[in-house]
C-alpha positions in Angstrom: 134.3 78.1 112.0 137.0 77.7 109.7 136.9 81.5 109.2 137.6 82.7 112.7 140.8 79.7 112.6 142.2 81.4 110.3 141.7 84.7 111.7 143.0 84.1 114.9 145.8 81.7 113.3 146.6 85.4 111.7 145.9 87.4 115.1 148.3 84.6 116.4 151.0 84.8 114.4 151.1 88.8 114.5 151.3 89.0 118.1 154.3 86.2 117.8 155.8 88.3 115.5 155.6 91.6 117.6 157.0 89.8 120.7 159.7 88.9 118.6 160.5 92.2 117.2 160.6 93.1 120.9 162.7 90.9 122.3 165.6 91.4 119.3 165.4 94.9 120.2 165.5 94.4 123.7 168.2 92.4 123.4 170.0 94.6 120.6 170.1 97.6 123.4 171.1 95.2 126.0 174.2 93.8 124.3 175.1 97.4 123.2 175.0 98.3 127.1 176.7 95.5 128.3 179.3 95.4 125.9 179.6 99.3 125.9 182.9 100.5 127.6 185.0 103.8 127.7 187.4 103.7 125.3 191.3 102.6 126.6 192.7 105.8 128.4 194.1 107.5 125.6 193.5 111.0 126.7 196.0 113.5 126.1 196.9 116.9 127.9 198.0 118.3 124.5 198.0 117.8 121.3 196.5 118.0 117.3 192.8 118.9 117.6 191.8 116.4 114.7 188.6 117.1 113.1 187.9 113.5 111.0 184.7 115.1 109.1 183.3 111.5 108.5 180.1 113.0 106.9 178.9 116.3 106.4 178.6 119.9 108.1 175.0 121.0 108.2 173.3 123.5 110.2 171.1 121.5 112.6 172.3 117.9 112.9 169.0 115.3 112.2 167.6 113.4 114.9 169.5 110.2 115.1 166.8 106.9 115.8 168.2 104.6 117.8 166.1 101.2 117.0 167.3 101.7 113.0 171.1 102.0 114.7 170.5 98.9 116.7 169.1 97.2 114.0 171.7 98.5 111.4 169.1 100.3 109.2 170.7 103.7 109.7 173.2 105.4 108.1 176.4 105.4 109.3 177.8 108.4 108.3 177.5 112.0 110.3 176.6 115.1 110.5 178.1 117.8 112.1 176.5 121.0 113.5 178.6 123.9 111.8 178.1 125.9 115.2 180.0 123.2 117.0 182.5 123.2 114.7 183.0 126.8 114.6 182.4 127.2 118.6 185.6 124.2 118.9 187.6 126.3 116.6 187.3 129.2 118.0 188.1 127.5 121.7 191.2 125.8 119.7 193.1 128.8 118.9 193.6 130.1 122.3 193.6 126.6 124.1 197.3 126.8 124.9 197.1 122.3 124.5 195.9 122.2 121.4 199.4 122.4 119.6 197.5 121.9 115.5 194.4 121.6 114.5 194.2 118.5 111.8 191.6 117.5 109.1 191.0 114.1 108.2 189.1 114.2 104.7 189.1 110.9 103.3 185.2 110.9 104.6 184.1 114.1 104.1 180.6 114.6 102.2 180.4 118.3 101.9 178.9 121.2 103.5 177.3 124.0 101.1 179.5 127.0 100.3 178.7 129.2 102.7 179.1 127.0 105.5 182.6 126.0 104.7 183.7 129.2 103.7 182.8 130.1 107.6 184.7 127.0 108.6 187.4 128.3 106.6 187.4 131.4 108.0 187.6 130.2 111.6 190.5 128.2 110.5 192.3 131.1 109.2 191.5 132.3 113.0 193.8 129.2 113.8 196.4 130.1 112.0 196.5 133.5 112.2 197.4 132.4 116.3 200.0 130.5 115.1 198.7 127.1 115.1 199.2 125.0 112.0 196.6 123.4 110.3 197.1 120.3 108.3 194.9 118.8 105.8 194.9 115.2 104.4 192.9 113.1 102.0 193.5 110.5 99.0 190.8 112.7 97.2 190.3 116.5 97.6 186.4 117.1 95.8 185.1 120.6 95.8 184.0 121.0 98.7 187.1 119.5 101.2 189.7 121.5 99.1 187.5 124.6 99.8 188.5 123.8 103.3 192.3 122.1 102.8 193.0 125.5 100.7 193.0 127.1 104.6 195.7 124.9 105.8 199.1 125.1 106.1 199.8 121.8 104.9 197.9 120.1 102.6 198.7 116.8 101.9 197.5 114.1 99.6 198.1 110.4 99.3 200.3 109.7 96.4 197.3 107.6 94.3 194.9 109.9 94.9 194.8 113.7 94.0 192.4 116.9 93.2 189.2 116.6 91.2 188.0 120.0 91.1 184.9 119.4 89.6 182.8 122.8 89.6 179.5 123.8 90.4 177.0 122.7 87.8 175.8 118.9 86.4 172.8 117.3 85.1 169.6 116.4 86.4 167.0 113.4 85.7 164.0 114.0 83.7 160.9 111.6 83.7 158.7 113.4 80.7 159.8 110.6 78.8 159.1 107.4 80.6 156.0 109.2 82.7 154.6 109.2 79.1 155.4 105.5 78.3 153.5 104.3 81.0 151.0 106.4 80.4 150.6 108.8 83.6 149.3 112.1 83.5 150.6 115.2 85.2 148.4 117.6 86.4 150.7 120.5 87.1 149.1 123.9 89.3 152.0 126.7 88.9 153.0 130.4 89.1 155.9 131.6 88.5 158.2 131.5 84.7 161.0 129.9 86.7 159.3 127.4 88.9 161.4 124.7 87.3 161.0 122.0 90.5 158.0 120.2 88.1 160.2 120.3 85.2 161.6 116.9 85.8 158.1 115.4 85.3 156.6 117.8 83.0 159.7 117.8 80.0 162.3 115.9 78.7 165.1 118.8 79.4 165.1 122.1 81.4 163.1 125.1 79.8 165.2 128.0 78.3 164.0 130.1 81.3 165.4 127.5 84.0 168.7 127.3 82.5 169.1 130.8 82.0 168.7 131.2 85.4 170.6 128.3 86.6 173.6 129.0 84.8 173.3 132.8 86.0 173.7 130.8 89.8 176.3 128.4 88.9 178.6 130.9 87.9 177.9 133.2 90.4 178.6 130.6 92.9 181.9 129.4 91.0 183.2 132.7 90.5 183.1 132.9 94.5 184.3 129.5 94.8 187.6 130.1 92.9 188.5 134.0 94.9 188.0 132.1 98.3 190.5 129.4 97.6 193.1 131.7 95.7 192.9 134.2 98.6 193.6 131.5 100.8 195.9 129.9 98.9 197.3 132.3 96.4 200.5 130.2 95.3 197.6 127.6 94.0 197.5 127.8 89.7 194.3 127.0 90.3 192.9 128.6 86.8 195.6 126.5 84.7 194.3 123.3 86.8 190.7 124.0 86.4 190.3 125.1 82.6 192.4 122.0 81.6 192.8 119.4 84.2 193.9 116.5 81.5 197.1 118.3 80.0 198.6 119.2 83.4 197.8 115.2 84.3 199.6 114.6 81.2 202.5 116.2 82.1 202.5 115.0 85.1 203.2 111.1 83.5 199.5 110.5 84.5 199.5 111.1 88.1 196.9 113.1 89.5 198.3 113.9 93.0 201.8 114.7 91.4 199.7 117.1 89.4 198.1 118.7 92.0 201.5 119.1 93.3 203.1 120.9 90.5 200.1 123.5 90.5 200.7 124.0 93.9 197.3 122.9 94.7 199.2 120.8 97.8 202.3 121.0 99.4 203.2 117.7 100.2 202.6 113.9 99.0 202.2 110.9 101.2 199.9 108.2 102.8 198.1 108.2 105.8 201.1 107.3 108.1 203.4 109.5 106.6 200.9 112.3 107.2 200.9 111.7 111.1 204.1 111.3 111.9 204.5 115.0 110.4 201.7 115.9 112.7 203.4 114.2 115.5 206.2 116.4 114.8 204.3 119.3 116.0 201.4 117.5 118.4 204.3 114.8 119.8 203.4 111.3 119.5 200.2 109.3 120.4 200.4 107.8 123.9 200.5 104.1 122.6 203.7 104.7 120.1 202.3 103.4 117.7 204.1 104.5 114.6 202.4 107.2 112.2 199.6 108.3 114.8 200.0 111.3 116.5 198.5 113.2 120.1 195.1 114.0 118.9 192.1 115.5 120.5 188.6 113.7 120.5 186.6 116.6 118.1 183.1 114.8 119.8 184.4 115.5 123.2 186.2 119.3 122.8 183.1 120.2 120.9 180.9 119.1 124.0 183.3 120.8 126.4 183.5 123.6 124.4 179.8 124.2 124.2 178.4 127.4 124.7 176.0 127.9 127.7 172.4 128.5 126.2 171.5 131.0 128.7 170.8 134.7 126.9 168.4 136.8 126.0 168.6 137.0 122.4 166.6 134.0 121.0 167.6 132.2 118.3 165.2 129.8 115.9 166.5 127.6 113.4 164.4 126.7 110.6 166.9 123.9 108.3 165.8 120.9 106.1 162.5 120.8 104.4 160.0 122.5 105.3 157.1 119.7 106.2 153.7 119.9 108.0 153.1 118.4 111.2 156.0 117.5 113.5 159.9 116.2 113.2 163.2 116.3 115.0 165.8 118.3 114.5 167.3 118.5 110.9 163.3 118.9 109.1 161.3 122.0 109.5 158.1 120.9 111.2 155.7 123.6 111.2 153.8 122.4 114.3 157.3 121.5 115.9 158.8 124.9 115.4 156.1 127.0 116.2 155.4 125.0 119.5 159.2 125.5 120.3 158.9 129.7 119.7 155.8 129.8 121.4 157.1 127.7 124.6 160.7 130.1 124.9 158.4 133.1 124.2 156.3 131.8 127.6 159.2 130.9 129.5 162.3 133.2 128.2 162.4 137.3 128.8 163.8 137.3 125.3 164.8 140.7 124.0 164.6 140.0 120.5 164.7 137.1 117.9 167.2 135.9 115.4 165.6 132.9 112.7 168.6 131.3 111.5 167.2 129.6 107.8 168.8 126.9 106.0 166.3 125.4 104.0 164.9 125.1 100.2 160.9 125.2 101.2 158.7 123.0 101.2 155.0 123.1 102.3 153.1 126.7 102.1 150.7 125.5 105.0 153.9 124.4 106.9 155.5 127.9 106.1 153.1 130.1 106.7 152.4 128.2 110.6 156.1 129.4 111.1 155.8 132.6 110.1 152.5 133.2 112.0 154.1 132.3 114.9 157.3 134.2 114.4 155.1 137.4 113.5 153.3 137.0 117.4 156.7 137.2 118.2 157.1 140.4 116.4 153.9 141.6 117.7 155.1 141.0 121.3 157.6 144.2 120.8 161.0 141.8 119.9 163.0 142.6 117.2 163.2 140.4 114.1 166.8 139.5 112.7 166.9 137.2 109.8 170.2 135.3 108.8 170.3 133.3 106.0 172.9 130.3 105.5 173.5 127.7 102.6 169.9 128.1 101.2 166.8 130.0 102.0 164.2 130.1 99.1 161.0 129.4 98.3 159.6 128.3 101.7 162.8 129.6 103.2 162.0 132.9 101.9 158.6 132.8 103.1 158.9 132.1 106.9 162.2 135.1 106.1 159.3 137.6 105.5 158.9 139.2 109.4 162.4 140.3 109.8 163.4 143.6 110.3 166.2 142.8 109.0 167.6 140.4 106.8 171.6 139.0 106.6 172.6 136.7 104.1 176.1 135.8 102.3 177.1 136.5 99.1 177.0 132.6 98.1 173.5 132.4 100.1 171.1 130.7 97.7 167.6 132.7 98.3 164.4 134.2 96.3 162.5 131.7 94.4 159.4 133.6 94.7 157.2 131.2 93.0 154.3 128.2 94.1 153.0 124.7 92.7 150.7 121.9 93.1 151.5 118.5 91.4 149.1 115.2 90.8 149.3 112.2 89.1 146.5 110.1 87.4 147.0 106.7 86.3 143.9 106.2 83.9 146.2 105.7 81.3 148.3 103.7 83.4 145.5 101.5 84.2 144.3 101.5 80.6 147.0 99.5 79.6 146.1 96.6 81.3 142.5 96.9 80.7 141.4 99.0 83.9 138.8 101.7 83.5 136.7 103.8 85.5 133.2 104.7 86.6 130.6 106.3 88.7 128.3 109.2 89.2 128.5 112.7 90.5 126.8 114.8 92.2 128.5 118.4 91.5 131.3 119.1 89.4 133.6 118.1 92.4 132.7 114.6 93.4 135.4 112.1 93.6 137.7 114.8 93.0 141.0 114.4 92.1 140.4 111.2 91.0 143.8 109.7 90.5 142.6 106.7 89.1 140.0 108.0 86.3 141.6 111.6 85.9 141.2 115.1 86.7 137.9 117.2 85.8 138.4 121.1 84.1 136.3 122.1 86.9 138.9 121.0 89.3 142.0 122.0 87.3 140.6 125.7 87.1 140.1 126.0 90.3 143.5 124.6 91.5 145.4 126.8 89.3 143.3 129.5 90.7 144.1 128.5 94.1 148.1 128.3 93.2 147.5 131.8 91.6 146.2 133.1 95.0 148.7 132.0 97.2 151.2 133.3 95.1 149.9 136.6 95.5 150.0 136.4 99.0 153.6 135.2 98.8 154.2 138.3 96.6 151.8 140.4 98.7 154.5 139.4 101.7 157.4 139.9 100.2 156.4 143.7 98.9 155.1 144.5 102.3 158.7 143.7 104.1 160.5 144.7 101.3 158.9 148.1 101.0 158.0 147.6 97.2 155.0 147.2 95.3 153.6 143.8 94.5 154.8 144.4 90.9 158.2 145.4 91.8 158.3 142.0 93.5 156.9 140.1 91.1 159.6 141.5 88.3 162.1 139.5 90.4 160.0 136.7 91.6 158.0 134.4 89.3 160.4 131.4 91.3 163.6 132.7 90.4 166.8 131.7 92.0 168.9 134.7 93.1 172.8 134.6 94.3 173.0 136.2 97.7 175.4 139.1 95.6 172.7 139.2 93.6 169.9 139.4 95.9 171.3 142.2 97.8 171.5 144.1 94.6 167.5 143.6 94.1 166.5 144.1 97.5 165.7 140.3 98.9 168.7 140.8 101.5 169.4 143.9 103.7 173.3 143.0 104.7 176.0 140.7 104.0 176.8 138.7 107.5 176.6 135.6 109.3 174.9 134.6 112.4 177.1 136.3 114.7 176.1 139.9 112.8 172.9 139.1 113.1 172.6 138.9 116.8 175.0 141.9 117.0 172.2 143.5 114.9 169.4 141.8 116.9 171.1 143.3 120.2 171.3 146.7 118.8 167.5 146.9 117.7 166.8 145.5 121.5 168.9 148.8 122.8 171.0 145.3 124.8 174.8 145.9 125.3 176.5 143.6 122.2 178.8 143.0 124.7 176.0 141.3 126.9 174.0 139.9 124.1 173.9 136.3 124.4 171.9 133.7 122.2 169.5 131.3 123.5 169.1 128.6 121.2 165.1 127.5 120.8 165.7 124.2 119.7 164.3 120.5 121.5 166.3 118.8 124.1 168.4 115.9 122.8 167.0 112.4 123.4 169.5 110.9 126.0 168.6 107.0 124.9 169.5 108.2 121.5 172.8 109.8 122.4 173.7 107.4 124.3 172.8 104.5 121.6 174.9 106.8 118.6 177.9 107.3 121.1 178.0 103.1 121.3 177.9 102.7 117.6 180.3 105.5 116.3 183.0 104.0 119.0 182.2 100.4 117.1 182.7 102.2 113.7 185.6 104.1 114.5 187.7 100.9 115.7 186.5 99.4 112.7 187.6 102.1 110.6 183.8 103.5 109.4 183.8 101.5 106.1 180.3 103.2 104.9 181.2 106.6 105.4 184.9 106.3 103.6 183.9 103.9 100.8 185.0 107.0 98.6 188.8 107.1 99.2 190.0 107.6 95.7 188.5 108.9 92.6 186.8 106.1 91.2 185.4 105.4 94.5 184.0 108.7 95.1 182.3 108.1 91.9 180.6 105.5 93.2 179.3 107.6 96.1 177.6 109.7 93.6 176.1 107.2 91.6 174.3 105.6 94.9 173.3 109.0 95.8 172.0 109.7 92.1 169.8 106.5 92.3 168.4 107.6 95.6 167.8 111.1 94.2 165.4 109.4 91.5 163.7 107.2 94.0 162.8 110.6 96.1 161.9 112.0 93.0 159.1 109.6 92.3 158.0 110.3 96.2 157.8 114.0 95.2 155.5 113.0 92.4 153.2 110.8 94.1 153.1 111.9 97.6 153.8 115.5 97.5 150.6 116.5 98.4 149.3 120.2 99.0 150.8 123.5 97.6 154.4 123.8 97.7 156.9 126.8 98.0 159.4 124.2 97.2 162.9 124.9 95.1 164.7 121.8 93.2 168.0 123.3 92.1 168.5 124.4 95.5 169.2 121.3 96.9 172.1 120.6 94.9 174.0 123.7 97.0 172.7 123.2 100.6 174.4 120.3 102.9 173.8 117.0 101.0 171.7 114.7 102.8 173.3 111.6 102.9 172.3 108.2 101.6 170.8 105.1 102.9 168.5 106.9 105.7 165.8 105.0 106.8 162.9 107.1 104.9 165.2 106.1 101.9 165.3 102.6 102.3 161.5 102.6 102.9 160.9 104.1 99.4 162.7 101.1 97.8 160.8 99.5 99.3 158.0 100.9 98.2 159.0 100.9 94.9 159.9 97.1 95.2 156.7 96.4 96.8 154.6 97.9 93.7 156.6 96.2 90.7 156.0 92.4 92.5 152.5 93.3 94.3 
């Protein structure tokens, strides 16, 4: 009898806790509709279209979840679809009230190299119809002076500066601590530069990975440095990059004065003194208020500014990892993205198909439900048109593999040919506190893997074997829509990263272009007018509730001046913005190793190119938690 009290004491005290949860959410949304309000009438007829990049430019914006926003859980900085930003440029330069077009980088995260470089080229668009553009941060990293270099102005605050760092860095390696607590790595690969289980497998990168790395890296930086001395060729940007410290030096120590001297910027000042230079060109902000300046919501000129998503040339975007099952926007869900191409397929009289990729891999099941379904497209009569952005490798390659024809840029990140299969055991783990196993079998199988006892040969052959197969196919792919032999592929495969210069060379790319090529190209194969072509986006509709919730919360964070997101405004600051987002890296790194289930086309130095994810996502904070949760359980 005393059983079933404390049973239902439990059942109790669960359901007292659900209401509870229910009611502060409730609540939460309630207050956040009550108290929601437009914003005073500021609106403008004309002015400075300001672009305050509070977060980064990626190719599909994540789903935002609205209960982790009311409940302060998410992350508060943003992402912002590059096709939005590029679609409000584009309106910008022939909108007769937009009078300059301003960035605000104090916040920015990043965006990947070839997505900045397109921003940059559609604010040379800007310009080139007369309409200044003015840049301003207290710190310029890599990737916001890749866009400031396209202004007109650049300023910086005089105690901040440039800190060109350069592609490249270090990367964690867990060989030596996986062996102190006595875990065993059973690693299933093919492919000489498959470095993503080098992390767990060594204590540094293999000669064969850093070969090829390096190759990248200075592929990449060699582009980086033409596109910002093309756009800015007064810049001494190779005196300020070889030796950053003596120009500082003669500068007395100040790093924006520096930046000055190497003509790096044009102007020095703070925030205030920055817009009432703007206002000199926009006119003043309707309240007077000293410093500010007309400006143009970005949110709201982007929306307004949309294009329709009405034509006949379909386009799929495939960004983020590449997962089984479903996700929103932002992850490529294999069940989600094939359901979405099958559905416009039913519905749509599309005349061809354009898979936009930005993504580093990730599941082979996941990858190969995409392609399947984009290859019933192909089998339907449509044309195929592939364009590649930031990154498309490994996984990214794989679902690449039915195009006709393939675009890429010369800083795309692609190739990495290459599979693996990771799993821990713990027996020695469990050893050390005096656990050990037993049981009995039935065939060489049973109880197989066995995470807590070990792995059997029997199983290891056969998973290697497995890995081996689907690497053929990958390679048996490839060759087929390549029109090489499997060897001739696998010369340049064996999960090798390729430069998109680089790539073309060897065959993995047809053409050097963006998206906008690619559905000229997609139009042309269709025998459709260019002229006419249109894209229809396949992508799921936008959850209203969640819209709605986000819009509410980034007006609160805006009037309060979006601490989280511009935490990094000088140099030792943005330091500290890497460092959280280095400890998070680790913590996924340790998911990766013990969840990372099935066989991946997965690539590890890709992700230090593409869009950065930022921190303090939801998923994040539930793998400290995890974490936290094994050290005291």
């Amino acid at each position: 009898m005393a059983f079933v009290k404390g049973v239902w004491r439990i059942l109790v005290a669960i359901k007292d806790g659900l209401v509870l949860l229910f009611l502060l959410l409730f609540f939460g949304a309630l207050y956040a509709a009550l108290s929601w309000s437009p914003k005073p009438a500021q609106s403008v007829s004309s002015g400075a279209l300001l672009l305050k990049l509070d977060g980064s430019i990626v190719e599909q914006p994540s789903e935002v979840d609205p209960m982790a926003l009311l409940t302060g859980s998410g992350d508060k900085s943003r992402e912002y679809g590059l096709a939005d930003i590029v679609a409000a440029l584009d309106a910008a330069k022939d909108d007769g009230k937009v009078k300059a077009v301003v960035l605000n980088l104090d916040g920015f995260a990043g965006g990947g190299q070839v997505a900045l470089a397109r921003v940059g080229k559609a604010l040379d668009a800007v310009r080139a119809a007369k309409k200044p553009v003015f840049a301003f941060a207290t710190i310029y990293s890599d990737d916001g002076y890749q866009l400031a270099a396209h202004a007109t102005e650049s300023w910086v605050d005089p105690l901040g500066g440039v800190a060109i760092i350069g592609r490249g860095g270090s990367g964690l390696y867990y060989k030596g601590l996986i062996d102190r607590l006595g875990v065993n790595t059973h690693v299933y690969r093919v492919g000489t530069y498959k470095s993503f289980v080098e992390p767990f497998t060594r204590t540094g990168q293999s000669p064969e990975a850093k070969q090829a790395n390096q190759a990248l890296a200075d592929a990449l930086w060699e582009d980086w440095q033409q596109e910002v001395v093309k756009a800015r060729p007064r810049a001494k940007l190779a005196a300020y990059v070889s030796n950053p410290a003596a120009l500082a030096q003669a500068a007395g120590g100040n790093l924006a004065k520096a930046a000055l001297n190497a003509g790096l910027v044009d102007r020095l000042g703070d925030e205030a003194a920055f817009g009432a230079r703007v206002a000199e060109v926009a006119g003043d902000a309707p309240d007077d208020k000293a410093g500010d300046f007309a400006s143009i919501d970005l949110k709201k000129y982007m929306k307004a500014h949309k294009p329709a998503n009405g034509g006949d040339i379909g386009v799929l975007t495939i960004a983020g990892d590449i997962v089984d099952g479903e996700a929103g926007p932002g992850t490529a869900a294999g069940d989600t993205i094939s359901a979405l191409l099958r559905k416009a397929l039913a519905e749509k009289d599309l005349k061809a198909l354009v898979v936009r990729v930005d993504s580093p891999g990730g599941s082979v099941m996941a990858s190969e439900k995409i392609r399947s379904a984009i290859m019933a497209a192909k089998s339907g009569g449509l044309p195929v048109v592939v364009s590649m952005g930031n990154v498309a490798a490994s996984g990214g390659y794989w679902v690449s593999t039915p195009a006709d024809v393939i675009f890429a840029e010369p800083d795309t990140i692609t190739g990495s040919i290459g599979v693996f299969g990771i799993i821990p055991s713990f027996e020695g783990t469990l050893a050390k506190i005096g656990v050990t196993t037993d049981g009995v079998k039935t065939t060489p199988l049973s109880g197989q893997p066995d995470v807590a006892g070990g792995t059997t040969p029997e199983f290891d052959r056969i998973m290697q074997m497995g890995v081996e197969d689907i690497y053929g196919r990958f390679v048996g792919l490839v060759a087929k829509a390549r029109r090489k032999t499997p060897q001739q592929i696998d010369a340049i495969a064996q999960g090798r990263v390729w430069d998109g210069g680089t790539a073309r060379q060897i065959g993995l790319v047809d053409r050097f272009g963006g998206l906008e090529e690619a559905i000229a190209e997609a139009a042309k194969l269709a025998k459709v007018d260019p002229g006419n072509a249109k894209p229809y986006r396949i992508e799921k509709e936008p959850d209203k509730f969640a819209e709605f919730i986000q819009s509410v919360m980034e007006r609160e964070d805006d009037d309060a001046g979006a601490p989280d997101a511009r935490m990094g405004r000088d140099l030792l600051g943005r330091q500290a913005m890497v460092q959280r987002n280095w400890a998070l890296q680790a913590v996924a790194d340790v998911r990766a190793l013990v969840s990372g289930a099935g066989v991946r086309a997965d690539c590890l130095e890709c992700r230090g190119y593409g869009a950065p994810k930022l921190a303090g996502t939801a998923d994040q904070r539930g793998l400290w938690s995890m974490l936290v949760g094994l050290l005291i359980g």
